[in-house]
Kinemage of the C-alpha trace (Angstrom):
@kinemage 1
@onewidth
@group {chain A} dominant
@subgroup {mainchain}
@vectorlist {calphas} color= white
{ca unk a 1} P 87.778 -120.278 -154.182
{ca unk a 2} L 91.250 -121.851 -155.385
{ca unk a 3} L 93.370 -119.324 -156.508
{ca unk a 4} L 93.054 -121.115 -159.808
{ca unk a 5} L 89.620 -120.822 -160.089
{ca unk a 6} L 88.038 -116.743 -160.591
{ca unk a 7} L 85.705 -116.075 -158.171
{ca unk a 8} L 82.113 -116.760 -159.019
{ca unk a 9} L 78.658 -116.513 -157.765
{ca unk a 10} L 78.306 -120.436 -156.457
{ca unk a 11} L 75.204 -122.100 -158.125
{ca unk a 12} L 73.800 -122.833 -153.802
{ca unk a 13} L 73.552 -119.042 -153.380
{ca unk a 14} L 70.343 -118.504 -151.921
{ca unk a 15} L 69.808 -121.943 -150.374
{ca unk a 16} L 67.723 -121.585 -147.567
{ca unk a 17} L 66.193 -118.026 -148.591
{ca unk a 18} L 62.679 -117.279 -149.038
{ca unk a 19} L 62.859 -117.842 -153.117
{ca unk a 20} L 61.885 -120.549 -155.114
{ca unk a 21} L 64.193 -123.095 -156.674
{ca unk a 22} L 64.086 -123.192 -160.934
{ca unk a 23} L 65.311 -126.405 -162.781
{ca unk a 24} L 67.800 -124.945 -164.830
{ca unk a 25} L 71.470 -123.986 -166.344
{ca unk a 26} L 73.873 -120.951 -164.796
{ca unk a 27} L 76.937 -119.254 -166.752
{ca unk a 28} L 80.094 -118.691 -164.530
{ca unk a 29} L 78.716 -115.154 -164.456
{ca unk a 30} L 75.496 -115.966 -162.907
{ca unk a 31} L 73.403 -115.695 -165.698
{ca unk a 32} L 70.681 -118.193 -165.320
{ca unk a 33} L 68.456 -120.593 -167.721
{ca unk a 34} L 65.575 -122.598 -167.806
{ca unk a 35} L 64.958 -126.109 -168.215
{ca unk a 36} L 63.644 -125.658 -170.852
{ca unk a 37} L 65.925 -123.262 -172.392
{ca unk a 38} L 68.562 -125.962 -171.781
{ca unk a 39} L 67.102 -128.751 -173.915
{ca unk a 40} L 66.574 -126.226 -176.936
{ca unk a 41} L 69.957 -124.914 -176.138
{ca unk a 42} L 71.507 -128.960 -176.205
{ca unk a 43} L 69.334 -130.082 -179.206
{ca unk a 44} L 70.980 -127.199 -181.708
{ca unk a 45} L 74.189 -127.639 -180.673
{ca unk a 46} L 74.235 -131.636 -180.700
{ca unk a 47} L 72.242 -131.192 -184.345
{ca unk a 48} L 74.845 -128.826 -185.699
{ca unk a 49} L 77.725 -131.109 -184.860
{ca unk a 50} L 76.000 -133.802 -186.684
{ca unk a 51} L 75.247 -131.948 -189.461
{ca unk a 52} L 79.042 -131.403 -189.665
{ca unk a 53} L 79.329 -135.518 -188.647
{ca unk a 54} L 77.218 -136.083 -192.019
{ca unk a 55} L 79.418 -134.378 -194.283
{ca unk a 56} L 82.463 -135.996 -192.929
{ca unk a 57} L 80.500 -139.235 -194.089
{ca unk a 58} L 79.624 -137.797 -197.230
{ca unk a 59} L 83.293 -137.348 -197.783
{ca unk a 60} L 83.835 -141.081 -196.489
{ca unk a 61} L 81.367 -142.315 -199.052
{ca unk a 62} L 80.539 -140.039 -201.722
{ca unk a 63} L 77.427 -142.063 -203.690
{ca unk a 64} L 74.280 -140.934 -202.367
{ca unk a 65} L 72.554 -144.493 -202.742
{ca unk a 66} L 75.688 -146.424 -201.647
{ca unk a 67} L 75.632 -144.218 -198.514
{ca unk a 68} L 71.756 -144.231 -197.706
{ca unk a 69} L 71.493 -147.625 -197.929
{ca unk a 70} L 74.693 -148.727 -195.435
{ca unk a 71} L 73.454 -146.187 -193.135
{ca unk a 72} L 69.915 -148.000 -192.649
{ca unk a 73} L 71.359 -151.376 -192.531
{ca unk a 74} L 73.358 -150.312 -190.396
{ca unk a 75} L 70.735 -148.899 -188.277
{ca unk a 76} L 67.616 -151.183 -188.795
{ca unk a 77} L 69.943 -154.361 -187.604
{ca unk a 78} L 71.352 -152.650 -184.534
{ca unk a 79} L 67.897 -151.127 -183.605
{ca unk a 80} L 66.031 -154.073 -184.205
{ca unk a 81} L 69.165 -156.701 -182.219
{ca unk a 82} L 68.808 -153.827 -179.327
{ca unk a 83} L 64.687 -154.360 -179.341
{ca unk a 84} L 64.789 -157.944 -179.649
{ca unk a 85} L 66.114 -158.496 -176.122
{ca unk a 86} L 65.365 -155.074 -174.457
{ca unk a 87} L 61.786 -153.763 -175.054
{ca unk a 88} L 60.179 -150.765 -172.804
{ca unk a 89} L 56.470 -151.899 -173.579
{ca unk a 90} L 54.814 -150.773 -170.547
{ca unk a 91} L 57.173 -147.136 -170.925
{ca unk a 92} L 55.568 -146.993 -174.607
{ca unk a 93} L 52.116 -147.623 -173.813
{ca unk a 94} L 52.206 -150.912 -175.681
{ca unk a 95} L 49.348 -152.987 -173.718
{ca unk a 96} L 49.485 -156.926 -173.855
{ca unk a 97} L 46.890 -157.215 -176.286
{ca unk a 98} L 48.624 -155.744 -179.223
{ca unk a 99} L 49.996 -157.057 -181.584
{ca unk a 100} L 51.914 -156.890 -185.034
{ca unk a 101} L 54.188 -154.143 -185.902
{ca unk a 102} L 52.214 -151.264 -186.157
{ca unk a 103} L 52.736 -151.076 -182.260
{ca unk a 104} L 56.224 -149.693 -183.224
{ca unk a 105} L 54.474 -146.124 -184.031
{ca unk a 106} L 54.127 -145.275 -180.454
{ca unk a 107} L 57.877 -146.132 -180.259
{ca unk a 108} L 58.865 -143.016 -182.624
{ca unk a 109} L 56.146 -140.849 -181.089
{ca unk a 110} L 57.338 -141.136 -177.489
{ca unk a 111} L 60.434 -140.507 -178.823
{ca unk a 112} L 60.123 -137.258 -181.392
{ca unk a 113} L 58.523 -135.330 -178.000
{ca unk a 114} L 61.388 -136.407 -176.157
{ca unk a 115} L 63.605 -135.139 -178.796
{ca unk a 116} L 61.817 -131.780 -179.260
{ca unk a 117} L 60.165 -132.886 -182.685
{ca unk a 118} L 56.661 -131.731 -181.749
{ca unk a 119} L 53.787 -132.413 -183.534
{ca unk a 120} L 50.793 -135.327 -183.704
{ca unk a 121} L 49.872 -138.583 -184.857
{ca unk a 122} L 47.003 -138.242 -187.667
{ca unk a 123} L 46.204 -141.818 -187.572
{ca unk a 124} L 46.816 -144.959 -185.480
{ca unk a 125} L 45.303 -148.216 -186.457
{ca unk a 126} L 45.946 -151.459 -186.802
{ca unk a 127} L 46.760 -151.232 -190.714
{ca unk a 128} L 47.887 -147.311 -191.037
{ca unk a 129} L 49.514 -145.606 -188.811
{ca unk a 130} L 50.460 -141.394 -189.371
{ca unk a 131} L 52.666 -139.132 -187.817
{ca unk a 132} L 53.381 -135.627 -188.457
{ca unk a 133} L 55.937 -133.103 -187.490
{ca unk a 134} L 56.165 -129.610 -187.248
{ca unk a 135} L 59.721 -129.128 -185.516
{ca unk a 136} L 62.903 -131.064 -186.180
{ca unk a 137} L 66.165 -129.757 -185.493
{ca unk a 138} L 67.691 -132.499 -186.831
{ca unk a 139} L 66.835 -131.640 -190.426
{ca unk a 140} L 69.997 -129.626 -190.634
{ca unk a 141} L 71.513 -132.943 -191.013
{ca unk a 142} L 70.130 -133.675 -194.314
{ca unk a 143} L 67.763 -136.595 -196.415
{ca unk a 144} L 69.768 -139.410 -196.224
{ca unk a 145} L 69.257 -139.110 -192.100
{ca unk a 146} L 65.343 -138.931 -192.758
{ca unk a 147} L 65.640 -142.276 -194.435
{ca unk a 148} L 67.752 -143.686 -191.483
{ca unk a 149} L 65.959 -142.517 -188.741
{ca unk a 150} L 62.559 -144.468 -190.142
{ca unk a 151} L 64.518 -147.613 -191.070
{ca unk a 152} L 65.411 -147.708 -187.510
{ca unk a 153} L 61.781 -147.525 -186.789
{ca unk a 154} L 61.469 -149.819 -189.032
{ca unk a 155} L 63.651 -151.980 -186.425
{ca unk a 156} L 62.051 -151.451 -183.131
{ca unk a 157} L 58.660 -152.035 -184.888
{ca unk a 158} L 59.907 -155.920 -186.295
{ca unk a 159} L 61.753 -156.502 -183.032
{ca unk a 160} L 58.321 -155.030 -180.887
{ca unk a 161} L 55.931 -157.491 -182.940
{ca unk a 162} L 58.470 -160.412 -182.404
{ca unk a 163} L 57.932 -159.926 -178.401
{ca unk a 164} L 54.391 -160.516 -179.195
{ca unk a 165} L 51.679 -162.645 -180.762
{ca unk a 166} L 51.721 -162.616 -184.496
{ca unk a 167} L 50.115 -159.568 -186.421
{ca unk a 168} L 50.095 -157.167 -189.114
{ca unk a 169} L 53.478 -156.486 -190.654
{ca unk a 170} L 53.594 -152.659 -191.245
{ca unk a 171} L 55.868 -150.644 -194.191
{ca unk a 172} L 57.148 -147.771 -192.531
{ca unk a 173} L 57.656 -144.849 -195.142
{ca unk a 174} L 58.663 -140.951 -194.433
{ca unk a 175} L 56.784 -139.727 -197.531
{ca unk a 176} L 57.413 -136.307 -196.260
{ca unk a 177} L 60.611 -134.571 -194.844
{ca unk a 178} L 61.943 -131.489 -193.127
{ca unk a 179} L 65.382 -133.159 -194.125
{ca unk a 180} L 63.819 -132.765 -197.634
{ca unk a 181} L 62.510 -128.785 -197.525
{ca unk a 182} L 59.193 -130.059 -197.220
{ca unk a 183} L 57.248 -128.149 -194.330
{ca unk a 184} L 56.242 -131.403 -191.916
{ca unk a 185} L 58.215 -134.682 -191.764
{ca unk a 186} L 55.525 -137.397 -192.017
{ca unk a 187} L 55.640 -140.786 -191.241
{ca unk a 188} L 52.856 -143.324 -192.932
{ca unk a 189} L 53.013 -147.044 -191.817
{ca unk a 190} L 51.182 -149.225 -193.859
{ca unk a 191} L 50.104 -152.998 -194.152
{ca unk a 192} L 50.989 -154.109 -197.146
{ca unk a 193} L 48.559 -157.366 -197.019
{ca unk a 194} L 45.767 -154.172 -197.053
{ca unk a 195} L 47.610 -152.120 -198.888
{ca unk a 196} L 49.891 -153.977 -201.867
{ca unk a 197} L 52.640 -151.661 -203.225
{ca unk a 198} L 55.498 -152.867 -205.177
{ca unk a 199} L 58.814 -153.665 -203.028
{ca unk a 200} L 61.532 -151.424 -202.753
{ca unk a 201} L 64.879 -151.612 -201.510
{ca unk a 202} L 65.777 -150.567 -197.740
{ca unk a 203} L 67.381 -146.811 -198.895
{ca unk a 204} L 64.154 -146.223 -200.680
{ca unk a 205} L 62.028 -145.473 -197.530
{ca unk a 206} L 60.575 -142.602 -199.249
{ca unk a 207} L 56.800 -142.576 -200.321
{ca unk a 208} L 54.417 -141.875 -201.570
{ca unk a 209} L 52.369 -143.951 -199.751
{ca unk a 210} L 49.492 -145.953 -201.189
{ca unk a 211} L 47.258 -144.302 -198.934
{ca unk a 212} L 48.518 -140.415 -199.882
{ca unk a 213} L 44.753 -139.583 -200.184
{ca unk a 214} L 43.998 -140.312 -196.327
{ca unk a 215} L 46.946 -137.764 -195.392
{ca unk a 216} L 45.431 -135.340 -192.840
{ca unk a 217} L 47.516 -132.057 -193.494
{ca unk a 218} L 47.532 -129.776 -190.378
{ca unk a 219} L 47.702 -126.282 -191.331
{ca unk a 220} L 50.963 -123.839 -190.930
{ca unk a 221} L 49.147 -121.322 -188.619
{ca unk a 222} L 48.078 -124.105 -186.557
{ca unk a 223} L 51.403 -125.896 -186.117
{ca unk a 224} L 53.163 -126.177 -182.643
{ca unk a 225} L 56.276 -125.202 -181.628
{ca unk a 226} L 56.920 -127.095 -178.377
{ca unk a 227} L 56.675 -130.309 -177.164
{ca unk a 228} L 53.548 -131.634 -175.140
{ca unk a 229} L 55.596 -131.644 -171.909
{ca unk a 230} L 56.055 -127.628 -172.295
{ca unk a 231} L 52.454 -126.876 -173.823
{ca unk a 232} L 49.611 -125.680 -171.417
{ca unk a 233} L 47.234 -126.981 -173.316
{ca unk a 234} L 48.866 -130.982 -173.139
{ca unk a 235} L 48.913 -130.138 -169.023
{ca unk a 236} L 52.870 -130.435 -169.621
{ca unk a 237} L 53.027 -133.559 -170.112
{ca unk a 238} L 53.322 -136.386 -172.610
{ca unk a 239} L 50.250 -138.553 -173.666
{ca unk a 240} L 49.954 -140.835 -176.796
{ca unk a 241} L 46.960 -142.600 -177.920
{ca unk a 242} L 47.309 -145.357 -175.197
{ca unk a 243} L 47.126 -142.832 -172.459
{ca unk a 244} L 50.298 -143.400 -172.079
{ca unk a 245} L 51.885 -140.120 -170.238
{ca unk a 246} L 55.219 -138.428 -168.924
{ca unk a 247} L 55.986 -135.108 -167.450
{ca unk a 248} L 58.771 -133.056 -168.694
{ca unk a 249} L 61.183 -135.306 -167.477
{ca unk a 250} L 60.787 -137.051 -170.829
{ca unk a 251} L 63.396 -135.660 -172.369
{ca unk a 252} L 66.501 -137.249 -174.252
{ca unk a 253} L 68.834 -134.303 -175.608
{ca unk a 254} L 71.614 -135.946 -172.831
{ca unk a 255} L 71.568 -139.141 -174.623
{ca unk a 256} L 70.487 -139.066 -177.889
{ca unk a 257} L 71.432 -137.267 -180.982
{ca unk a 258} L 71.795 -137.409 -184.681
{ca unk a 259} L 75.410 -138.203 -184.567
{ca unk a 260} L 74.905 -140.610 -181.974
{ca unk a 261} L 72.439 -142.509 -182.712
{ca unk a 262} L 73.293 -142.748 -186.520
{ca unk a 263} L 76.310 -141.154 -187.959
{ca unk a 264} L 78.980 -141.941 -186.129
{ca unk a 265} L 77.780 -145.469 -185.917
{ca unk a 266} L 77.317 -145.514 -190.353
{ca unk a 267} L 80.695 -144.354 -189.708
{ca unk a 268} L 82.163 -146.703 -187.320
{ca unk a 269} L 80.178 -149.263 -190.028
{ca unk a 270} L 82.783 -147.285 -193.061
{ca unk a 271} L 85.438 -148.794 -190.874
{ca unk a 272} L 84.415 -152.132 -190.167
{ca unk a 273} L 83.364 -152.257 -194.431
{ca unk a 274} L 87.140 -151.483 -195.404
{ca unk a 275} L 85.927 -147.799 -196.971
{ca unk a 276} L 88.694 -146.144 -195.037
{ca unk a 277} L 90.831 -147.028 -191.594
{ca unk a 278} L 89.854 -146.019 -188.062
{ca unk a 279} L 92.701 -143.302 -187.992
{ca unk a 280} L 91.266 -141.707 -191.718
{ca unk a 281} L 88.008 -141.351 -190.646
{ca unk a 282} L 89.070 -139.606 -187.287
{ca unk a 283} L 91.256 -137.430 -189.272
{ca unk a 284} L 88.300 -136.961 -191.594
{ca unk a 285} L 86.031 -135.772 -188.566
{ca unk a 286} L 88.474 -133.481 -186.762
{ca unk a 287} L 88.968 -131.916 -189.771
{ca unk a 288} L 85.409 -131.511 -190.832
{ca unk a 289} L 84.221 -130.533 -186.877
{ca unk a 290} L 87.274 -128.197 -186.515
{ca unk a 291} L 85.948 -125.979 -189.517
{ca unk a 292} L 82.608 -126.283 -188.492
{ca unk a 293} L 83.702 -124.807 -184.915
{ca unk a 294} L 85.612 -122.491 -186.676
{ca unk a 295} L 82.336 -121.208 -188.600
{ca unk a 296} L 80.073 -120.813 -185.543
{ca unk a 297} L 81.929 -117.434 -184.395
{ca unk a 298} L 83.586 -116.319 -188.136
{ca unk a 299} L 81.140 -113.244 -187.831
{ca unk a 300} L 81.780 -110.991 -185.262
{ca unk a 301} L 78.116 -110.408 -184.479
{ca unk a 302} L 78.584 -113.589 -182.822
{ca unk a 303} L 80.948 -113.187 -180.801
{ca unk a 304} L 78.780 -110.681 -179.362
{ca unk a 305} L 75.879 -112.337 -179.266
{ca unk a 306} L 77.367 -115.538 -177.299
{ca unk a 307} L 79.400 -113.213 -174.713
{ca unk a 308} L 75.253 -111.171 -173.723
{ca unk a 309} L 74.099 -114.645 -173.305
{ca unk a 310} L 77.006 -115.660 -171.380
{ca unk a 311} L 76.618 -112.591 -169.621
{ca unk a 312} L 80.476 -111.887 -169.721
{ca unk a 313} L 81.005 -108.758 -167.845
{ca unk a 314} L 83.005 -105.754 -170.695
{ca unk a 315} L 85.880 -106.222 -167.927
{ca unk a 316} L 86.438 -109.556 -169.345
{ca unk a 317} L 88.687 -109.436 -173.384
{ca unk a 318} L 89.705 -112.164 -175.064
{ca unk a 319} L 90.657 -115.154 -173.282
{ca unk a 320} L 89.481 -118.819 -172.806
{ca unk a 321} L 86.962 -118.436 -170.078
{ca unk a 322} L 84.799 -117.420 -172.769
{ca unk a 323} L 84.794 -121.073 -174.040
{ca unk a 324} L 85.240 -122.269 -171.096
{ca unk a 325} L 81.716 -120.773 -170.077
{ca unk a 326} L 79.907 -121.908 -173.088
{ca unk a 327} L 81.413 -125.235 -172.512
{ca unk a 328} L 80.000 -125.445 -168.981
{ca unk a 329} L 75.943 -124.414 -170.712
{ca unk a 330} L 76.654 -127.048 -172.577
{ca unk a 331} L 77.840 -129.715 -169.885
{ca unk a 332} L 74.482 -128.529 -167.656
{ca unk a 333} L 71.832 -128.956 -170.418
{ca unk a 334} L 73.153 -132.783 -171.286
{ca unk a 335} L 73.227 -133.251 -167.663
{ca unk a 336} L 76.993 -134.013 -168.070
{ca unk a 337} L 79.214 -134.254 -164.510
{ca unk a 338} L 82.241 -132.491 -164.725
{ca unk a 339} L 84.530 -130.474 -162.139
{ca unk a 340} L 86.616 -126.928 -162.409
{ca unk a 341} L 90.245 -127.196 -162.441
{ca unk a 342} L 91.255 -124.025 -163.106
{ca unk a 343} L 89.286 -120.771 -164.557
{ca unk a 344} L 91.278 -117.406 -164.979
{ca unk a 345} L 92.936 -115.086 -167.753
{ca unk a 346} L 95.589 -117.668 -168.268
{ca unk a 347} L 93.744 -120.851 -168.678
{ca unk a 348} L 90.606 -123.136 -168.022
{ca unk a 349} L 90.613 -126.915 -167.100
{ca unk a 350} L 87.996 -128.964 -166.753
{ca unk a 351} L 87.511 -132.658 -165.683
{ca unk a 352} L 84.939 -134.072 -167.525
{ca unk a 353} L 82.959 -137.462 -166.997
{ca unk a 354} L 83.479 -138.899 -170.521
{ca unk a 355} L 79.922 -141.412 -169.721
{ca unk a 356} L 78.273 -138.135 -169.770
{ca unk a 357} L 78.624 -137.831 -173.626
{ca unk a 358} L 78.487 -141.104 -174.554
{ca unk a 359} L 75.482 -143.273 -175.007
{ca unk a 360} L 75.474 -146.919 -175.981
{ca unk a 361} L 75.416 -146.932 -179.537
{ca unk a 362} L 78.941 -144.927 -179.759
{ca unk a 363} L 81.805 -144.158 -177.284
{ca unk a 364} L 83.076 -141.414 -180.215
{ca unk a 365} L 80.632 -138.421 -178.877
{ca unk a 366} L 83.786 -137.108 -176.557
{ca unk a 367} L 86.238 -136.664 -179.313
{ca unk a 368} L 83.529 -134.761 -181.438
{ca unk a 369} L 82.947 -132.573 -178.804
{ca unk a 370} L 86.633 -131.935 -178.371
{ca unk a 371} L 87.288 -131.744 -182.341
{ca unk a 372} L 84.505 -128.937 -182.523
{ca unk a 373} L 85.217 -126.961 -179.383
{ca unk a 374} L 88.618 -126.647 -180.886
{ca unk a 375} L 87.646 -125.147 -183.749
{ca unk a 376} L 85.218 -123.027 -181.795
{ca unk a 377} L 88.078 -121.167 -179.311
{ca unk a 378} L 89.570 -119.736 -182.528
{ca unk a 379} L 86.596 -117.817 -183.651
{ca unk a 380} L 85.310 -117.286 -180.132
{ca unk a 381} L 88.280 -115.704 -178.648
{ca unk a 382} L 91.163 -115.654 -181.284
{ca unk a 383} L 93.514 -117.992 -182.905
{ca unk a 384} L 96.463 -117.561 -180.156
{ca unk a 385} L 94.185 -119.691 -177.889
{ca unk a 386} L 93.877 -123.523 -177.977
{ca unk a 387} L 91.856 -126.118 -176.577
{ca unk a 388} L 93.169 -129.859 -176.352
{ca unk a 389} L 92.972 -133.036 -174.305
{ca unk a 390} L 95.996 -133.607 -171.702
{ca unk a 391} L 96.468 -136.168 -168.608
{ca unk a 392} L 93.101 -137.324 -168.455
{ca unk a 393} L 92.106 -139.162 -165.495
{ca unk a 394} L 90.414 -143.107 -166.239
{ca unk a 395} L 86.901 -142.418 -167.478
{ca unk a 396} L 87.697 -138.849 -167.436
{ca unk a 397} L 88.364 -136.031 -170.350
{ca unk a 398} L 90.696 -133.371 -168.885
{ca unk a 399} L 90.628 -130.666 -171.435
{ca unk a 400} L 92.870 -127.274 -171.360
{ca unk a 401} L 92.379 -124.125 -172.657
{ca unk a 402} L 95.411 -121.601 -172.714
{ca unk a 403} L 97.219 -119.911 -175.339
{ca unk a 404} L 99.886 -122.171 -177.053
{ca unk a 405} L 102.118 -121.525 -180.451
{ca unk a 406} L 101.694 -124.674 -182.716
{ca unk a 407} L 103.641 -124.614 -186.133
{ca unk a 408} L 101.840 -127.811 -187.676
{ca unk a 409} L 98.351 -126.528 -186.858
């Protein structure tokens, strides 16, 4: 080990011994993870930093409406331009002989079990189509998100029935929400040549749905709690109505989250509308993901909590290989590269691959993380210790943690 760097159980020991390997995470004190364990683990975190991403937009653009309705324009164009020229049919299950837009449903169901947002499709037809959730961690996030996330359904269903021969235009509608308090989010798609309902604008992608009385209403006890790909009873794995089917390696926590996929792009969209400069809004978001950082480990129960998990050994007090651990849970479950610079009492450096937290539709995930892990190291260990970006390599983050006296902090 370099002198820099503790010394730690190495993540090969017991290569070549007679025990089987585990897909999984492991803390720099050896305590070890699941898959499984890891995408749960990935999922809350990314959802609670966009929950904290959707007030900073709130703040951005107070009016409900104003903001609901740039957010799915936003989306619905860049999610329908990205399926106009890119479309995964064969992934989807979408055979050759479908048509219309109602194929778009087995878009978002492919997708919620990817995303850990378990539940079933009630209906799939050629006029209706119904999906219902049990499990959402995104609904932290709030309504307005609910009304996003189906306009960009909305999106990959036009741009899906465009690729294809001409059929039933569908109305996609989340009549109910988890975003909303309601118990299930539910999704009805409906033809409005079969089923006439007065238009509404693109915000209002709320029900009810003309055909409420069809709604097949799965009882609480009988909910689910996992995806297929981690249910016995599904064979772990994925399969929709067009037998279409993936193991558990249909996952896509490292990719795709709230924020990513639709916050920080409706904010990047602020920008480009003149509601406030590039630099306000980042100032706006380090502020608001700071706090939010800050809030995770205000209790002191916490603390506690996060340290068992980590397994830190009692020998270990307050210093920033604490966060430096948690960081390195987090870097494993979104399959993020990244290498160990230094790890002692004094301070922690790693080298992170900036590609592995950013997806296509933003290159702004790294700076969240940053913003909120900085907020984090001040509840986590205590406010003498800092964490902040400094000589990063090209297409690297290079992020220290050490104690450091700041008097405009």
């Amino acid at each position: 080990m370099s002198k820099k760097i503790d010394e730690r159980i190495p993540q090969s020991s017991g290569d070549g011994a007679y025990f089987k390997a585990y897909n999984g995470i492991q803390s720099p004190w050896n305590r070890i993870y699941s898959y499984q364990d890891a995408l749960h683990y990935a999922s809350r975190f990314e959802s609670v930093l966009s929950a904290a991403a959707t007030q900073a937009l709130r703040i951005i653009v107070p009016d409900y409406k104003e903001r609901a309705q740039m957010m799915c324009e936003e989306a619905i164009e860049r999610l329908y331009m990205t399926g106009k020229y890119y479309g995964d049919d064969d992934g989807f299950g979408i055979h050759p002989f479908m048509c219309g837009q109602y194929a778009g449903a087995l878009i978002g169901d492919k997708g919620d079990d990817a995303l850990l947002m378990c539940g079933r499709c009630q209906d799939f037809g050629t006029y209706r189509a119904e999906k219902e959730l049990d499990v959402c961690d995104w609904d932290i996030c709030g309504s307005e998100l609910c009304r996003t996330t189906t306009m960009s359904l909305q999106g990959q269903a036009k741009a899906s029935a465009e690729r294809r021969r001409k059929g039933p235009d569908i109305d996609y509608m989340m009549v109910e929400a988890k975003g909303c308090g309601d118990r299930h989010c539910r999704i009805i798609a409906e033809s409005r040549e079969k089923y006439p309902a007065p238009p509404h604008e693109l915000w209002e992608s709320f029900g009810p749905a003309v055909t409420d009385d069809m709604k097949k209403v799965t009882a609480e006890e009988d909910c689910v709690s996992e995806s297929m790909m981690f249910r016995e009873e599904c064979n772990y794995r994925f399969a929709n109505g067009t037998n279409n089917e993936t193991d558990s390696s249909n996952q896509m926590i490292n990719m795709s989250t709230g924020a990513s996929l639709y916050i920080l792009p409706a904010i990047a969209e602020t920008v480009k509308r003149g509601y406030v400069t590039r630099e306000h809004a980042d100032h706006i978001l380090k502020c608001v993901l700071e706090a939010a950082g800050k809030a995770m480990f205000g209790e002191r129960y916490a603390i506690k909590a996060c340290r068992d998990w980590l397994g830190v050994p009692d020998s270990i007090g307050e210093d920033g290989r604490i966060m430096g651990g948690l960081i390195e849970m987090l870097l494993q479950s979104l399959v993020c590269a990244y290498e160990v610079e230094a790890f002692n009492k004094d301070e922690v450096i790693y080298v992170i691959d900036r590609s592995g937290l950013e997806i296509t539709a933003t290159k702004d995930m790294p700076e969240t993380h940053l913003w909120m892990w900085g907020g984090m190291v001040k509840t986590l260990v205590n406010a003498q210790w800092s964490l902040w970006e400094e000589d990063s390599p090209a297409g690297k983050m290079r992020i220290k943690i050490a104690k450091r006296i700041d008097k405009f902090m």
